[in-house]
KESE-211203 format. One record per residue (C-alpha): residue number from 0; residue in three letters; chain; x, y, z. Coordinates in steps of 0.02 Angstrom, whole numbers, plus 32768, in hexadecimal, padded with zeros to 4 digits. Each point is the difference from the previous one (the first is absolute). Layout:
N
{NUM 'ala' 'A' {X Y Z}},
...
***
This chain:
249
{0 'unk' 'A' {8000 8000 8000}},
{1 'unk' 'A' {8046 80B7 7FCD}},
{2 'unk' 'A' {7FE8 8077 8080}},
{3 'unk' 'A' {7F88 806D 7FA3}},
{4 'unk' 'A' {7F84 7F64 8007}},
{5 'unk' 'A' {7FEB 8036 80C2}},
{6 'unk' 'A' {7F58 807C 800E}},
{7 'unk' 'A' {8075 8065 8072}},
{8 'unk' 'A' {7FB7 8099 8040}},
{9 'unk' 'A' {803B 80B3 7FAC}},
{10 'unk' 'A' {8053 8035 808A}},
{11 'unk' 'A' {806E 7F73 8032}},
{12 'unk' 'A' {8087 7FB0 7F89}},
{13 'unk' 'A' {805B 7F75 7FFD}},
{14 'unk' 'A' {80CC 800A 801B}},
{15 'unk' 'A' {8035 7F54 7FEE}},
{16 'unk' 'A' {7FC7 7F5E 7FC4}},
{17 'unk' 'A' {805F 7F66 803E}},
{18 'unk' 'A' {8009 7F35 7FDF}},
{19 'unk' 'A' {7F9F 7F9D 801B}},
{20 'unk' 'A' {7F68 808E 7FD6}},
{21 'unk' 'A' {8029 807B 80A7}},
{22 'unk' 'A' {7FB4 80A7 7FEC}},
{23 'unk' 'A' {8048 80A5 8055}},
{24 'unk' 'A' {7F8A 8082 7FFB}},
{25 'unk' 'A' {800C 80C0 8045}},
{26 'unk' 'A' {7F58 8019 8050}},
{27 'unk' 'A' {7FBA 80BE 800F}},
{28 'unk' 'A' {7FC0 803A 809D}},
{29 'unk' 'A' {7F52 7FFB 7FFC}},
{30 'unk' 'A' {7FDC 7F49 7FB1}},
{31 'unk' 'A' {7FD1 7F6C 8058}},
{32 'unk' 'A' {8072 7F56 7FEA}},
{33 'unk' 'A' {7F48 7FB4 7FF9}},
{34 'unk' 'A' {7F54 8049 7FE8}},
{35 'unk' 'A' {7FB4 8013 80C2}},
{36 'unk' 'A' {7F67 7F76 8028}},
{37 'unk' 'A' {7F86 8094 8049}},
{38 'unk' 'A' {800E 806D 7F73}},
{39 'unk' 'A' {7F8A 7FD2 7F5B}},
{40 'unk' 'A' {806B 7FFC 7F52}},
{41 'unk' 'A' {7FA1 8091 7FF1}},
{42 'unk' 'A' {8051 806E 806F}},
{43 'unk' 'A' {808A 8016 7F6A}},
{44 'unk' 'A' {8093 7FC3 807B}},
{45 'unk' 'A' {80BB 8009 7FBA}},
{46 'unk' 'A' {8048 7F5A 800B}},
{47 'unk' 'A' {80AD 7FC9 7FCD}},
{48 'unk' 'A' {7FB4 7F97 7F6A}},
{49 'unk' 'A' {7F57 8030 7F96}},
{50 'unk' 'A' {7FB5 7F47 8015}},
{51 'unk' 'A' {7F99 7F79 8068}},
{52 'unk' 'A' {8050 7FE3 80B0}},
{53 'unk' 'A' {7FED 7F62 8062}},
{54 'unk' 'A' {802E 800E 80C4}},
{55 'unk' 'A' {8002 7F40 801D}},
{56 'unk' 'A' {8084 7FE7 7F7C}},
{57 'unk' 'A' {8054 80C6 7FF3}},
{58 'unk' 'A' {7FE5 800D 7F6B}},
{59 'unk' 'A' {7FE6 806C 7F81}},
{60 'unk' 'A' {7F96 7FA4 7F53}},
{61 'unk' 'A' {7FC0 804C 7F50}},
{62 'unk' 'A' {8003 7FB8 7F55}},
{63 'unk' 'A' {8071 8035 7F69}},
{64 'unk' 'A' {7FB6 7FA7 7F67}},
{65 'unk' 'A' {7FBE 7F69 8039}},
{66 'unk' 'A' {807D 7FD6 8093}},
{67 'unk' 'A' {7FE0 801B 80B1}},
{68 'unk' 'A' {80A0 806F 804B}},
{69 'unk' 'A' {802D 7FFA 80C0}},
{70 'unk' 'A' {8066 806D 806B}},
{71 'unk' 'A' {801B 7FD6 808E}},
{72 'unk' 'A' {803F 807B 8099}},
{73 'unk' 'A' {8099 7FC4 806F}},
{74 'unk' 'A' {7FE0 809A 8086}},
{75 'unk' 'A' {7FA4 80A3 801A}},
{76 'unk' 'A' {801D 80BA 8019}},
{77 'unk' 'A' {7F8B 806C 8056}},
{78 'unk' 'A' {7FA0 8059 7F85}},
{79 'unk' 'A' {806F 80A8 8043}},
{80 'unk' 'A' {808B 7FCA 7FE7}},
{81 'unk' 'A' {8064 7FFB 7F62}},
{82 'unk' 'A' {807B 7FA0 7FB1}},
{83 'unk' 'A' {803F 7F40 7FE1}},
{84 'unk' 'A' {7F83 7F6D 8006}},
{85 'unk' 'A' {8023 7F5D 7FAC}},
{86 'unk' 'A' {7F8E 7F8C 7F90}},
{87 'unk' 'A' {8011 7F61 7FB4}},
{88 'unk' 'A' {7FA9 7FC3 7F6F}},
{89 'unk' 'A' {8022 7F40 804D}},
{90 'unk' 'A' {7FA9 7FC2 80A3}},
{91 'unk' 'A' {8070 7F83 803C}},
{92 'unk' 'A' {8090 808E 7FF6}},
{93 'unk' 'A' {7F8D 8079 8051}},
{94 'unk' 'A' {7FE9 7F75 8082}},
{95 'unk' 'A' {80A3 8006 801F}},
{96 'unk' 'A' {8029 80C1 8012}},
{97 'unk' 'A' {7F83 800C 8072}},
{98 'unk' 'A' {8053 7F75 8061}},
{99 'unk' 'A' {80A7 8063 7FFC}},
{100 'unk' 'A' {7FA9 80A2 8028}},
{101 'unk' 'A' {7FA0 7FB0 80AE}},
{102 'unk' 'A' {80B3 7FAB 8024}},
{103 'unk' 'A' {805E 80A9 7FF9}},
{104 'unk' 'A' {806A 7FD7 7F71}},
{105 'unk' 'A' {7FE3 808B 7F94}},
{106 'unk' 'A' {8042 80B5 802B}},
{107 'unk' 'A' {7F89 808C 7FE6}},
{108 'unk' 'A' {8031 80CE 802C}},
{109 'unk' 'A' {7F9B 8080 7FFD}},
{110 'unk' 'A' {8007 80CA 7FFB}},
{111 'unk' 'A' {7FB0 8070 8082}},
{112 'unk' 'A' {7FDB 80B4 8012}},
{113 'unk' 'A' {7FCD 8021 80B7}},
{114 'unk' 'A' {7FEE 8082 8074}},
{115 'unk' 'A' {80D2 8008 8054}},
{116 'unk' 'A' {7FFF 7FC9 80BD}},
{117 'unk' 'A' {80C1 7FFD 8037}},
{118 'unk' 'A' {7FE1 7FB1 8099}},
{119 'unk' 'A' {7FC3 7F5F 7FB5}},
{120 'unk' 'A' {806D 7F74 7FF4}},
{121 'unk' 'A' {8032 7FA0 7F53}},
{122 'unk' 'A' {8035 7F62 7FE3}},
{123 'unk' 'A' {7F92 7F70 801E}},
{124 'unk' 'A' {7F4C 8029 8031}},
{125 'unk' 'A' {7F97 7F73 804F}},
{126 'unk' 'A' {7F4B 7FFC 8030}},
{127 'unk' 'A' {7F6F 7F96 801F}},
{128 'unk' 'A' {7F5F 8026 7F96}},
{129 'unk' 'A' {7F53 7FCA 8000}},
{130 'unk' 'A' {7F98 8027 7F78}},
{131 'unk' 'A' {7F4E 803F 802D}},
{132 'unk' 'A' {7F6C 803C 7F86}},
{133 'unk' 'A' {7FBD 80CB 804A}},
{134 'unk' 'A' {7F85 804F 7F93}},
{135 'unk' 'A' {8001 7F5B 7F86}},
{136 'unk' 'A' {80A6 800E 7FD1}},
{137 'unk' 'A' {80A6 7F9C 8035}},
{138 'unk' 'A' {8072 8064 8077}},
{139 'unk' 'A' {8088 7FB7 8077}},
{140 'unk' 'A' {804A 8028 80A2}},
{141 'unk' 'A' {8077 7FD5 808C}},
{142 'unk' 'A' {7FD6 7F54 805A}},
{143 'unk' 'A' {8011 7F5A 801F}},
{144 'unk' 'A' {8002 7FC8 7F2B}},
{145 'unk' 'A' {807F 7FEB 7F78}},
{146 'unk' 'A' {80A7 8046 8005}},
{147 'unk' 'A' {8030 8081 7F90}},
{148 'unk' 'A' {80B5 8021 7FE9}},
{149 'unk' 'A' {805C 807E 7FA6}},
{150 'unk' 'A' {809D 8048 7FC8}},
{151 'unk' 'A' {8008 80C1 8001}},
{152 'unk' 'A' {808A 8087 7FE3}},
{153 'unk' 'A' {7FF3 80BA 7FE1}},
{154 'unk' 'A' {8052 802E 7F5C}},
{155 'unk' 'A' {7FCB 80C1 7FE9}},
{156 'unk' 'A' {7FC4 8081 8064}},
{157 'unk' 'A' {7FA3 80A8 7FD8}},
{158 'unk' 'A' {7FDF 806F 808E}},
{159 'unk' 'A' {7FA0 809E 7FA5}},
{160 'unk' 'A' {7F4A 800B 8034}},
{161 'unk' 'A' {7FC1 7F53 7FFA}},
{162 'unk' 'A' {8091 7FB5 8051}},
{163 'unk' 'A' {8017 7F75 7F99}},
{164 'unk' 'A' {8071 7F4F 7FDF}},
{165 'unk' 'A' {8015 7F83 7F91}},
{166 'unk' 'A' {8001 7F4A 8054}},
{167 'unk' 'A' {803F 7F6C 7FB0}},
{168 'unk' 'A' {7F96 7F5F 8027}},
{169 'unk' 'A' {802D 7F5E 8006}},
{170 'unk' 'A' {7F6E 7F92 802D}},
{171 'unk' 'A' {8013 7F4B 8037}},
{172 'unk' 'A' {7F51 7FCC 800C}},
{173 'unk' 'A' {7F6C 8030 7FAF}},
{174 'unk' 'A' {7F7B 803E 8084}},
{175 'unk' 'A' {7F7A 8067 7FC3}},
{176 'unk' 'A' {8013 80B5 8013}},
{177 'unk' 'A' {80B9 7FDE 804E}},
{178 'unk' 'A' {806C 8098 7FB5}},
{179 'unk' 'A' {7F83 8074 8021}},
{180 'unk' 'A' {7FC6 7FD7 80A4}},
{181 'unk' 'A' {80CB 7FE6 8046}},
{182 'unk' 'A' {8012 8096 7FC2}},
{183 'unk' 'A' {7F6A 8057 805C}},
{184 'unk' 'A' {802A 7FA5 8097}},
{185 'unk' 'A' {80B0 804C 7FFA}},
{186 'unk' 'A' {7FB8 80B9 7FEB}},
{187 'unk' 'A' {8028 801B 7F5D}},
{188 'unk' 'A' {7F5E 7FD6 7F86}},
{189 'unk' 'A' {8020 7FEB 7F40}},
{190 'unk' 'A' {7FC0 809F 7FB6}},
{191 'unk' 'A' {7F5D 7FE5 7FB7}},
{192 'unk' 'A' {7FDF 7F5C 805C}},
{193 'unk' 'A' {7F2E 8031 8025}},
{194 'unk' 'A' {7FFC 7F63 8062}},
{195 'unk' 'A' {8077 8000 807F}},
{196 'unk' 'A' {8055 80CB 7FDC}},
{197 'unk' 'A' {8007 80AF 8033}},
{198 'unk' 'A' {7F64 8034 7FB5}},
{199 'unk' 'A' {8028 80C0 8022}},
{200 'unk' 'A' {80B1 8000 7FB8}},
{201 'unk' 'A' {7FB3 7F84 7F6B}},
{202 'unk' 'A' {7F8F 807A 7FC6}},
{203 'unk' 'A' {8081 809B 800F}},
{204 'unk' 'A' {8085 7F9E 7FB3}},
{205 'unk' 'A' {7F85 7FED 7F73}},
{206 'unk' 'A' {7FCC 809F 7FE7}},
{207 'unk' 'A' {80B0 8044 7FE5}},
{208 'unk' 'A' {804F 7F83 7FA6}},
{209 'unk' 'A' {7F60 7FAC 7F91}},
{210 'unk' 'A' {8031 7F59 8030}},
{211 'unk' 'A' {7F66 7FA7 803D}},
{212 'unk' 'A' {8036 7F4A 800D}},
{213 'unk' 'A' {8062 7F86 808B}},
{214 'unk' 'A' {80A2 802C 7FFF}},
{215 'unk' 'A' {8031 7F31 800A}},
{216 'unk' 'A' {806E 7FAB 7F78}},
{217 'unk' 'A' {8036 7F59 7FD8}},
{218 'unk' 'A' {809F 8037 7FB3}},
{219 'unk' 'A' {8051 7F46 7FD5}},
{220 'unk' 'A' {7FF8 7F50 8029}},
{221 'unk' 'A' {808D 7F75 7FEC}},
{222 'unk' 'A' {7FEB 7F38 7FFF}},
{223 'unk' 'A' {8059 7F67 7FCA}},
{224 'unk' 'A' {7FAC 7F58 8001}},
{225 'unk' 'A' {800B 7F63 7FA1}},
{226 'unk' 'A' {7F63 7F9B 7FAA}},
{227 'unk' 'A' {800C 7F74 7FB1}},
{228 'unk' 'A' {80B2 7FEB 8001}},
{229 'unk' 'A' {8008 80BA 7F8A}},
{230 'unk' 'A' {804C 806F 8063}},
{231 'unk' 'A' {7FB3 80C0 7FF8}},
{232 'unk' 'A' {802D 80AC 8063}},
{233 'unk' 'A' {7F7B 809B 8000}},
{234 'unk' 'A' {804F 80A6 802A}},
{235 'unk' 'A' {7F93 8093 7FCB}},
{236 'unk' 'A' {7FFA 80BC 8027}},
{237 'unk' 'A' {7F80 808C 7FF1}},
{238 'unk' 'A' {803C 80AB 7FF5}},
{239 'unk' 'A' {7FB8 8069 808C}},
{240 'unk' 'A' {7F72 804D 7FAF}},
{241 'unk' 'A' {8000 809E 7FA6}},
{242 'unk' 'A' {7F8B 807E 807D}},
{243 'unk' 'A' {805C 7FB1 8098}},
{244 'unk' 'A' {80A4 8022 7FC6}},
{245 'unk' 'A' {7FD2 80B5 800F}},
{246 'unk' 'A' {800A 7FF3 80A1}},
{247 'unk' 'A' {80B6 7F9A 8001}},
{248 'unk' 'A' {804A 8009 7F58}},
***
């Protein structure tokens, strides 16, 4: 399958296409990995791929002539966040990324613009969440649940009015929410996070720089892993986007 087969949604592309059929696509900000179960087709969601979507199997379907095409997703981004998710147009090899994903074998980093609190400590952030549904949507919080660990370090700093840094993440595990609610925890909320932010400064920040989006980026991911005795490495980046870049060139 050529990549231009794939119903991909206008504003993501793809960056990389690797054997055996592994897709690396730049997601925008603003589309789903999957369409949401509440919301009707109707509602005119963005989703990574223009097609039929499956939960039980992850998958994405649609025909192209008279053959059914699947995609099938090996992980998810928050529909905020931007940047690199991978697809695979095989289900046993989607199978087995997610396998590698859930065992902590593949290295993912992300970008972060948040508000710049000096006194908080970087290096490796660890915290138990529970997840918890308030006003029908899923949130999490500190308690007795999963552990969510993370690798942080402060790369740039911009003091001016907003008082702002750039954080590097390194995230090994995959709790919902996780970079944005360490971060909160830590006093020092990813600007234009309207879930777990500084609503006041979000809105200000907005207003004088027109950026009205989660400043959250998954800048590259890296992973080597063997199937069927073939032997194949992913390492992908995706260029801190464009109106965020503004802020650190």
């Amino acid at each position: 399958m050529m990549p231009e087969e794939i119903p991909l949604d206008k504003n993501c592309q793809i960056i990389g296409v690797e054997e055996p059929g592994i897709y690396i696509i730049d997601k925008s900000h603003g589309v789903l990995s999957h369409p949401n179960e509440h919301q009707k087709k109707e509602s005119h969601q963005k989703t990574l791929l223009k097609a039929d979507y499956c939960k039980k199997r992850e998958a994405y379907s649609w025909i192209s002539g008279k053959t059914e095409k699947n995609f099938y997703l090996c992980h998810r981004l928050d529909s905020a966040t931007s940047g690199i998710i991978i697809g695979c147009i095989d289900p046993l090899i989607a199978d087995f990324i997610k396998d590698a994903f859930s065992k902590r074998l593949i290295k993912k980093t992300y970008l972060a613009i948040t508000h710049n609190n000096e006194k908080a400590k970087m290096g490796k952030w660890q915290d138990s969440l529970i997840e918890k549904k308030q006003d029908g949507k899923l949130r999490v919080a500190k308690g007795k649940g999963s552990l969510a660990i993370t690798i942080a370090s402060r790369e740039r700093a911009v003091r001016g009015q907003f008082n702002l840094q750039l954080l590097k993440l390194k995230p090994l595990t995959g709790r919902t929410h996780q970079l944005r609610y360490q971060c909160m925890a830590r006093r020092m909320p990813i600007i234009g996070d309207r879930t777990y932010g500084d609503f006041s400064l979000n809105r200000i920040f907005s207003k004088k720089n027109k950026i009205n989006r989660l400043c959250l980026h998954a800048s590259e991911i890296e992973f080597e892993g063997k199937y069927k005795e073939k032997t194949f490495k992913i390492f992908a980046e995706s260029p801190f986007p464009r109106q965020l870049g503004k802020i650190f060139p």
